[in-house]
N, C-alpha and C positions, 0 to 999 in steps of 0.2 A: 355880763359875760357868762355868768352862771347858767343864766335863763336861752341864750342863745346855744352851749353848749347841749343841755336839753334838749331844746326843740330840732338839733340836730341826731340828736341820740334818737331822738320818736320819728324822725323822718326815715332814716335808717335803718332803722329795727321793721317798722312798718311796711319797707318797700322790701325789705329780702323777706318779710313774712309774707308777703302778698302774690310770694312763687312759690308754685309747688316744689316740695323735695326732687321729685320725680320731675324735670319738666327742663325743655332746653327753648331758647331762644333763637329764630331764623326771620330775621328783619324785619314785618312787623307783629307777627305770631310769634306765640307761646305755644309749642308743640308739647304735649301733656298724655303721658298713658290713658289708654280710650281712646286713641284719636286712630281714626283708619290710616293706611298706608299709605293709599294715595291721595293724603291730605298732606303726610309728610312729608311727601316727593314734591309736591306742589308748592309748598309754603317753602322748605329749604333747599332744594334742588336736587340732582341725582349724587349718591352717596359717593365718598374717595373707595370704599368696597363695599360688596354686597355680598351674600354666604349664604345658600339654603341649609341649615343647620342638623335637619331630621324634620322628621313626622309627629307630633306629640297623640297624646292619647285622647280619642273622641268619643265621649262617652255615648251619645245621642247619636246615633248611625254607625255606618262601615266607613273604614279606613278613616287616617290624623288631619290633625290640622297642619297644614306645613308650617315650621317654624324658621324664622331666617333671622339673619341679621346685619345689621344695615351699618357703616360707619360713617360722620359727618366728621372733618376736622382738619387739620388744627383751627380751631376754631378758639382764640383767648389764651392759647398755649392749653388747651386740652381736645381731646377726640369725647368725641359722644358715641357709645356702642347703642346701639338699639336695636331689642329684640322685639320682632312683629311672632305674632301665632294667630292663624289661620285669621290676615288680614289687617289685624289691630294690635297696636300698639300696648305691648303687656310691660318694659322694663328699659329703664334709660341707666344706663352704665356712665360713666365719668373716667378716664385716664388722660392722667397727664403727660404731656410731650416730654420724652426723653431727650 
């Protein structure tokens, strides 16, 4: 019994080690900051909202990067906020359904 509750324990620990903090699931990707926009449109579909947020600061040339933000959800009884800047995927937010 001992030995199965183990190998239960390293199974477990191992498979939510094996996701990024950062990182949401759309059937059969792992959508993961770095990843372009329209990789996330493609892999999880068109968002329940979308928000051009601002411009952020671009250090290398004129005028920002657009920053927006994209919501999937309820998805497990949570939303996923995701912020893109200037294309790619910088910050995966977590809120849970009210």
């Amino acid at each position: 019994m001992k030995r199965t509750c183990a190998a239960l324990f390293a199974f477990v620990f191992f498979t939510l080690a094996a996701i990024p903090s950062q990182a949401m699931i759309c059937g059969r990707h792992m959508v993961k900051v770095g990843d372009f926009k329209f990789e996330v449109v493609e892999w999880c579909g068109e968002p329940v909202f979308a928000e051009v947020t601002g411009y952020g600061d671009c250090r290398h040339g004129k005028g920002g990067l657009k920053v927006e933000q994209l919501v999937y959800g309820p998805l497990h009884g949570k939303y996923y906020v995701l912020t893109i800047v200037g294309g790619k995927l910088k910050k995966i937010e977590i809120r849970l359904k009210r």
